[in-house]
C-alpha positions in Angstrom: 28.6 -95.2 62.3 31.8 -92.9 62.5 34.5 -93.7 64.8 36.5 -92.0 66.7 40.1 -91.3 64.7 42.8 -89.3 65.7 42.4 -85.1 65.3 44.2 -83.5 62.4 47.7 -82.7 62.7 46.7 -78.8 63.0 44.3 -79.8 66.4 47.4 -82.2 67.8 49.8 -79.4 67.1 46.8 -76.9 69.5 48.0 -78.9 72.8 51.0 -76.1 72.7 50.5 -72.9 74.4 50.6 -69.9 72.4 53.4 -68.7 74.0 55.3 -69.1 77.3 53.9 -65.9 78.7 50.1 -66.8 78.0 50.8 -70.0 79.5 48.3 -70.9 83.0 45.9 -68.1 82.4 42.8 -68.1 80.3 39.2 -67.0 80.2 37.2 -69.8 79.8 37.9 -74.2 79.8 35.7 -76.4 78.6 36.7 -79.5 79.6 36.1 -83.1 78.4 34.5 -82.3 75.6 33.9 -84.8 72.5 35.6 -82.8 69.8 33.7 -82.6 66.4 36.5 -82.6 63.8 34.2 -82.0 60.8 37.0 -82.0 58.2 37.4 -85.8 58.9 34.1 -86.9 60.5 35.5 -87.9 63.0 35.3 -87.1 67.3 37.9 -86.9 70.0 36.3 -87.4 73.5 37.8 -86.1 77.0 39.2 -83.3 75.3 39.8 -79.8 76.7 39.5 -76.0 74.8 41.0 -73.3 76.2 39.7 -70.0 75.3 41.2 -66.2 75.9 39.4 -63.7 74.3 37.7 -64.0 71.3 40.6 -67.2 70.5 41.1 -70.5 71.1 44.4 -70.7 72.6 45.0 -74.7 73.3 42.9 -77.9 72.8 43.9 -81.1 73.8 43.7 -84.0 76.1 42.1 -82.9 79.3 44.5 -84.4 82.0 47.5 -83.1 80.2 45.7 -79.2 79.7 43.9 -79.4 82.7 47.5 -78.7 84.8 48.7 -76.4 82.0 45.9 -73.6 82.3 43.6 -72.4 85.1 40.9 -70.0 84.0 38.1 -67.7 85.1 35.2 -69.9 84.1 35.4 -73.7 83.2 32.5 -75.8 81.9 31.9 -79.6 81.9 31.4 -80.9 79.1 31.1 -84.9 79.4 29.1 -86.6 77.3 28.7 -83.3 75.0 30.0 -82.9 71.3 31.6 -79.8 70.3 31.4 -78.2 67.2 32.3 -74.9 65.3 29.5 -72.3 64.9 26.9 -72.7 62.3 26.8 -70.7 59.6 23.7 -69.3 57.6 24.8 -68.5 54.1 22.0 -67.1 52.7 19.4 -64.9 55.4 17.6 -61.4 54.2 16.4 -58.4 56.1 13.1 -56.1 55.2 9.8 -55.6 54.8 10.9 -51.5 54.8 12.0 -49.1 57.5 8.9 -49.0 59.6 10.1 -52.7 60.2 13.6 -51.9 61.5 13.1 -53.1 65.0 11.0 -56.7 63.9 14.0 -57.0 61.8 16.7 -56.4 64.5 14.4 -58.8 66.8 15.4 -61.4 64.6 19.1 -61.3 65.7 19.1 -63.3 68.9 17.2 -66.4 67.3 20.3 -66.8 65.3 22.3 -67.5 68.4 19.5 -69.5 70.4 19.5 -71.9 67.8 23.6 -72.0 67.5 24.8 -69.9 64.3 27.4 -67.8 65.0 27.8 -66.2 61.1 24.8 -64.9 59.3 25.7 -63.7 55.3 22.9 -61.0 54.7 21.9 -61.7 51.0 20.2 -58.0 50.9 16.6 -57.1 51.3 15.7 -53.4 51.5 17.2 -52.6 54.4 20.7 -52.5 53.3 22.0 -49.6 54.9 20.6 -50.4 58.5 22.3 -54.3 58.1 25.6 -52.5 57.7 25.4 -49.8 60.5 24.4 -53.3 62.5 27.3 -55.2 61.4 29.3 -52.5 62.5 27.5 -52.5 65.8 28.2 -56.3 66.5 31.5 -56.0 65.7 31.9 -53.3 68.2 30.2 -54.9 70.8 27.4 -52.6 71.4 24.3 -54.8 69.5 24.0 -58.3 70.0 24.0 -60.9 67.4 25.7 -62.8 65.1 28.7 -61.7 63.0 27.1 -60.1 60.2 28.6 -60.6 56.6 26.9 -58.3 54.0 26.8 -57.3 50.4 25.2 -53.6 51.1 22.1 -53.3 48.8 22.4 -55.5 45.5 22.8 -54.6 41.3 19.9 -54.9 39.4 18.2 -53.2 36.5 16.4 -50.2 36.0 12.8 -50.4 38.1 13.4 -53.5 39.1 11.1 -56.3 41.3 12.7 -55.9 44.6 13.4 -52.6 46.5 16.8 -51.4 48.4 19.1 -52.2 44.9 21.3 -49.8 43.2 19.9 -49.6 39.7 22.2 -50.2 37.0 21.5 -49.6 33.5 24.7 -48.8 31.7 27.9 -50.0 32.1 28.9 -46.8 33.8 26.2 -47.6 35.9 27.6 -50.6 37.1 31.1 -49.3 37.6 29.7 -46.4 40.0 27.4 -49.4 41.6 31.1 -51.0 42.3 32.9 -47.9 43.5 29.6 -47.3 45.9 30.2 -51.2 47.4 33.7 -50.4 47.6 32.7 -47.7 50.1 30.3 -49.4 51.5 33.0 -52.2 52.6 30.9 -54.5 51.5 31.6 -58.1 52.7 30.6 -59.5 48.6 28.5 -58.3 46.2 24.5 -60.1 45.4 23.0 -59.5 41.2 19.7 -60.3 40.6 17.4 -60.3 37.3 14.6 -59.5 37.6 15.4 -56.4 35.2 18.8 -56.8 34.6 19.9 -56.7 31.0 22.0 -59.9 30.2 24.8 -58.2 29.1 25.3 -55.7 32.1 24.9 -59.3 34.5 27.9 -60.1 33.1 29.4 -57.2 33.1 28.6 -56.6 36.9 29.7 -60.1 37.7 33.5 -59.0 35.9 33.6 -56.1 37.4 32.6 -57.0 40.5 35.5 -59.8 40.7 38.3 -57.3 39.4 37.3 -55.2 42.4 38.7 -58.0 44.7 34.8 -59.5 45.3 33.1 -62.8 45.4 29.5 -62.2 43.3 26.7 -64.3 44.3 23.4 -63.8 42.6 20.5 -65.2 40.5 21.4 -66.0 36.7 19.0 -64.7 34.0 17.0 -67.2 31.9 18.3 -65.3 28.5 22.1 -66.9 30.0 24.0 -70.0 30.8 25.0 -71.0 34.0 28.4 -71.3 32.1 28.1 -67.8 31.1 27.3 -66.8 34.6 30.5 -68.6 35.8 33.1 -67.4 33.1 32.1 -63.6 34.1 32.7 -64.5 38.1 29.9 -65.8 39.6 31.2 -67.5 42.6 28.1 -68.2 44.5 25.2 -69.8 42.7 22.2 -68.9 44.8 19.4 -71.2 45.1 19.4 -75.0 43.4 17.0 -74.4 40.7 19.9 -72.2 38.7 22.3 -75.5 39.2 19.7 -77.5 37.8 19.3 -75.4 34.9 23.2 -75.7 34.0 22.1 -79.7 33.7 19.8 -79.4 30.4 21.1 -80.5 27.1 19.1 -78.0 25.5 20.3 -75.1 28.7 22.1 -72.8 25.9 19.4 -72.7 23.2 16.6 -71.9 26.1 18.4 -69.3 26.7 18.7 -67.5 23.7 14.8 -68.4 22.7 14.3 -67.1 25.9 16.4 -63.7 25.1 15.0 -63.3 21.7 11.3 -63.5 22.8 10.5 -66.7 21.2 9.4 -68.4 24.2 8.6 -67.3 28.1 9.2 -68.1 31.4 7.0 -70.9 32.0 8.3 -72.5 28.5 11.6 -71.9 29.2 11.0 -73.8 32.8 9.1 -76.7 30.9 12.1 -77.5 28.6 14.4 -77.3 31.2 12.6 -79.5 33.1 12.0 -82.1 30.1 15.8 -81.9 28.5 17.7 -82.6 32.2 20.4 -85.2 31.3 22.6 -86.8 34.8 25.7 -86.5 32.3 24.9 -83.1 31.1 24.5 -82.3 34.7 27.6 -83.9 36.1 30.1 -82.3 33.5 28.9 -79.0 34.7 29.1 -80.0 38.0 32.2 -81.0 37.5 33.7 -77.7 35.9 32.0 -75.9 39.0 34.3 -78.1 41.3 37.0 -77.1 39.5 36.8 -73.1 39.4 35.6 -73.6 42.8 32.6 -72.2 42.0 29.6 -72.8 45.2 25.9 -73.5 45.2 23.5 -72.7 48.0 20.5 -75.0 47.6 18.2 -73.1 49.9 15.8 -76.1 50.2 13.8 -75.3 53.0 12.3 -71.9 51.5 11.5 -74.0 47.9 9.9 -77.1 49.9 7.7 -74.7 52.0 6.5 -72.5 49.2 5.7 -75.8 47.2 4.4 -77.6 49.8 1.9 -74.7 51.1 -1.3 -76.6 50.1 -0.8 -79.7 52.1 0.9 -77.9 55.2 -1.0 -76.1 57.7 1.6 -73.0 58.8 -1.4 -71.0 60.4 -0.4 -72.0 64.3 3.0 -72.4 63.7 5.1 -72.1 66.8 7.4 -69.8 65.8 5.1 -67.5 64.4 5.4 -66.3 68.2 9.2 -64.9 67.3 8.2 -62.5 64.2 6.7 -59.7 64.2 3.2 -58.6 62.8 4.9 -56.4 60.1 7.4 -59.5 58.8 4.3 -61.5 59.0 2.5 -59.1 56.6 5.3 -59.7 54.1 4.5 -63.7 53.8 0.6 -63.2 52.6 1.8 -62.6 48.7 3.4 -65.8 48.4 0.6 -67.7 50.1 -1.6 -65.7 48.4 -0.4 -67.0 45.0 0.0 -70.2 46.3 -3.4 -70.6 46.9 -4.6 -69.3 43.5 -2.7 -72.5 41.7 -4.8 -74.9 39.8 -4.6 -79.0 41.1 -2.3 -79.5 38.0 0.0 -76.4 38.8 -0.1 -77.3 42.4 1.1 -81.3 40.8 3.6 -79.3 38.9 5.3 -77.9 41.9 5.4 -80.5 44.2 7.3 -82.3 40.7 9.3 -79.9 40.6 10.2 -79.1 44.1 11.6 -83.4 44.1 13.4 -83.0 40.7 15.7 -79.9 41.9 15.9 -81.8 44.6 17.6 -84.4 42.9 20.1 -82.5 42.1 22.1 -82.1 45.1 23.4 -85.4 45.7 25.1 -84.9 41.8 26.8 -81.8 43.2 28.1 -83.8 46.3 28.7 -86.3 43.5 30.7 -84.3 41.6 32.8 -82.3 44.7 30.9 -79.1 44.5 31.3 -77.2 47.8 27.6 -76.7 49.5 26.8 -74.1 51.4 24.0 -74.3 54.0 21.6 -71.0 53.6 18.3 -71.0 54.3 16.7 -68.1 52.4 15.0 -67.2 55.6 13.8 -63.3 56.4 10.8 -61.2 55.3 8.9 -62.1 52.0 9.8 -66.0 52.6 6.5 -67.0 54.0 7.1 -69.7 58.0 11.2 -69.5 56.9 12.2 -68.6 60.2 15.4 -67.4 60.9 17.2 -69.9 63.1 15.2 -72.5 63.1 15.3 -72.7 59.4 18.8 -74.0 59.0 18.1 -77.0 61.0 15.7 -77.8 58.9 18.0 -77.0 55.6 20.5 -79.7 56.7 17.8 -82.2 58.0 16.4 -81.9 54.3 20.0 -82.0 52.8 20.4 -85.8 54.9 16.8 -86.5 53.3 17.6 -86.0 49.7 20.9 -87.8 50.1 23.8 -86.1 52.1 25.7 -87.6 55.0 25.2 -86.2 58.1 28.9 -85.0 58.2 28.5 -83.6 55.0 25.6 -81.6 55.7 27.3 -80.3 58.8 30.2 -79.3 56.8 27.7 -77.5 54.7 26.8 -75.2 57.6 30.3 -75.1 59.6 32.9 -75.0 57.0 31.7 -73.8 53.7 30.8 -70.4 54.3 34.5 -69.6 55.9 35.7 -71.7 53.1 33.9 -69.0 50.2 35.1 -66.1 51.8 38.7 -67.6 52.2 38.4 -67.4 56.2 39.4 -70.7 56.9 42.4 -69.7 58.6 39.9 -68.4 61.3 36.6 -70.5 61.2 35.2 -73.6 60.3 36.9 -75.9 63.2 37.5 -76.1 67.0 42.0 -75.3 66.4 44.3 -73.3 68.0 44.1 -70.1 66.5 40.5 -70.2 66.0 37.6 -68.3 67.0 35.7 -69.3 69.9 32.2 -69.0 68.2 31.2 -72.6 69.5 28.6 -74.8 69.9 28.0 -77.1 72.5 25.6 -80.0 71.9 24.3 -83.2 73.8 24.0 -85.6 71.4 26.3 -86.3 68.0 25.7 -84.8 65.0 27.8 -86.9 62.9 25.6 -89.8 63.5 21.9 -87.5 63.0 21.9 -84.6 62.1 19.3 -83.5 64.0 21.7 -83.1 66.9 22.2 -79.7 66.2 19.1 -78.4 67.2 20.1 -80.1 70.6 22.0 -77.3 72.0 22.9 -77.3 75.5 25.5 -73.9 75.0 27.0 -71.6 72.6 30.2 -69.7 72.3 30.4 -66.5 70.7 33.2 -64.5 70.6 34.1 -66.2 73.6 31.2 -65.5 75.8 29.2 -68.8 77.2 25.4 -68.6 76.8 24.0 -71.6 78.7 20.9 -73.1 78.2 18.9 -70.5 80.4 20.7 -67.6 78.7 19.1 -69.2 75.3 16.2 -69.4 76.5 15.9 -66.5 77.8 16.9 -65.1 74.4 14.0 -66.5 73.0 11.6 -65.7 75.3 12.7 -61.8 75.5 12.0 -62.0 71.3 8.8 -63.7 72.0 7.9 -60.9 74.6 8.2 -58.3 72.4 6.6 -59.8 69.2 3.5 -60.0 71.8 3.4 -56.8 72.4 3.5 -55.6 68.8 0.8 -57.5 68.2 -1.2 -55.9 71.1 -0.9 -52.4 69.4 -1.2 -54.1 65.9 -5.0 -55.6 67.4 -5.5 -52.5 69.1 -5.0 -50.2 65.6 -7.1 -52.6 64.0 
């Protein structure tokens, strides 16, 4: 149980008006509200939030704000928690133009289920998520603030479409300048042709240029290696598990020399994992302030496809026939595995697992992504992170700490703190109103009575309504996709 303690001196200090001339008037009071204070784990009830704008502007006691400020539209809030926007860290948009407008479909579901923030890890669409995140910003498409890196670095013909092919370090600099036009938001690498050498090089280059780098880490590297060039974001828990093998540095240059595979590679990772290994370069990632995104959910569904059943999924109803396409591959190799490769992954899916309570351990920042877009076979955008920080309580975080994960890390990596991540003065009003307490289970934040974005209320109805335009048109696609067919 966590009880109720005093708010931060930064949320006592929020009682004040902005400024004499502001005082009285604002758009929107929510009144006696049970403040989430997420930092401390801790809640505040019969409190008040005033909003102007896009910005907080005052919270406090209710009685005392409730004769300092009238305003346009006031909600009740008893018996409701209150909590900063969600966050997804780690979404992707694709499948190729022809599935532009499945894509943008997607967008509402991130506010019916509460996130504010989305950070668009690239797909193939990466031109069309920045003309959107310009739209958002100016109010004339609806969805949540989008935070992009523009189409990603990889190598020469590589895997995955929509990337700027690098091959040279020249390549890579021109890759950077391109970004730098783009105004990207960070930059994504991935390997799946990407020489060693220019991963490093891109990572560098890309932190010189003022950027935070996320990406995936070639086998033929370290995680160490990865790190020391800039990586600030480690994408997906499997690479933080690799950085805990005794053996991590000489699988990778068998690995780069041809001596072994992938699949070997994976085995003696799996076999040389040492906790102490682990927690000293768990530890150094603490320090540099280096962050991992675990992206559970999309691992455990992939590895779990042969005992779960995803054909009447509910929310199949929210995407598109075209998105849907995109998931067959994976469940098509899925269902190729032998009964000792299936064993294998469901192993392996617990032992990565494992890991994350050693980064929590070891004061390692989390970030709550899901991984959830076309390719990623029943990830489905919104719903997904709820299940990310169910599974983050399962294998071993607090509830608090899992809602941190989704509320305060991803401002915290891209060093808007100043803005997001709590319910202050000064703050943005991307909100979420809940009626139960998420500190205590975590599940709470699926139970979403309204949210706040950009200081515009969307009630229940409004919600649901949301969904159920999304669902509307999916149906209809389908009805010309049966139709064609």
């Amino acid at each position: 149980m966590f009880r109720s303690r005093p708010l931060s001196l930064a949320i006592l200090l929020a009682v004040a008006p902005l400024s004499a001339s502001a005082a009285e008037r604002a758009d929107l009071l929510i009144r006696n509200a049970t403040v989430v204070d997420v930092e401390h784990a801790s809640t505040v009830a019969g409190q008040s939030v005033v909003i102007r704008g896009e910005d907080i502007v005052a919270v406090g006691p209710d009685a005392q704000l409730r004769s300092q400020w009238s305003a346009a539209r006031q909600i009740d809030a008893k018996g409701k928690y209150l909590i900063p926007g969600l966050w997804d860290m780690h979404v992707h948009f694709g499948g190729g133009p022809a599935l532009i407008e499945e894509n943008k479909a997607l967008l509402p579901l991130y506010i019916a289920h509460g996130i504010t923030t989305v950070r668009d890890c690239s797909g193939d669409l990466p031109g069309q998520v920045l003309q959107w995140r310009g739209e958002i910003a100016k109010g004339t498409l609806f969805g949540p603030r989008l935070l992009s890196s523009g189409a990603k670095i990889e190598g020469i013909k590589p895997v995955w479409k929509g990337t700027i092919e690098v091959g040279s370090e020249a390549d890579v600099d021109k890759a950077i300048t391109r970004l730098q036009h783009d105004k990207v938001d960070f930059v994504k690498i991935t390997d799946s042709t990407l020489k060693p050498e220019l991963f490093l090089y891109s990572a560098s280059a890309a932190r010189k240029a003022g950027f935070k780098a996320s990406g995936h880490i070639p086998m033929a590297l370290t995680v160490e290696q990865a790190v020391d060039a800039g990586l600030a974001s480690i994408e997906h828990l499997d690479y933080a598990f690799k950085a805990g093998s005794r053996d991590e540095a000489q699988i990778a240059a068998d690995f780069g020399a041809g001596r072994i595979d992938r699949a070997e590679a994976n085995r003696r990772l799996d076999a040389s994992f040492d906790r102490d290994t682990a927690m000293h370069a768990y530890r150094d990632f603490a320090k540099r302030g280096v962050f991992v995104t675990p992206t559970l959910n999309g691992g455990r569904i992939l590895d779990f496809l042969d005992q779960d059943d995803h054909a009447n999924d509910p929310y199949l109803a929210y995407i598109g026939p075209g998105l849907r396409a995109t998931y067959q591959w994976r469940v098509d190799r899925a269902a190729k595995a032998t009964p000792a490769q299936i064993e294998a992954r469901h192993a392996q899916y617990h032992q990565v697992a494992a890991v994350l309570p050693l980064l929590q351990e070891a004061g390692v920042t989390i970030i709550a992504g899901t991984d959830a877009g076309f390719l990623n076979s029943f990830n489905f955008p919104g719903i997904a992170l709820h299940q990310e920080l169910q599974l983050f309580v399962k294998e071993g975080l607090s509830a608090p700490q899992a809602l941190s994960a989704a509320t305060r890390s991803g401002p915290a990596w891209f060093g808007q703190m100043d803005r997001y991540g709590g319910v202050a003065q000064g703050k943005a009003a991307d909100l979420v109103l809940l009626t139960a307490n998420p500190l205590q289970d975590i599940a709470a934040t699926e139970k979403i009575d309204s949210v706040i974005l950009r200081g515009n209320v969307y009630d229940r109805a409004a919600l649901d309504r949301m969904l159920a335009d999304t669902k509307a048109k999916v149906a209809a696609w389908n009805a010309e996709a049966a139709k064609a067919n």
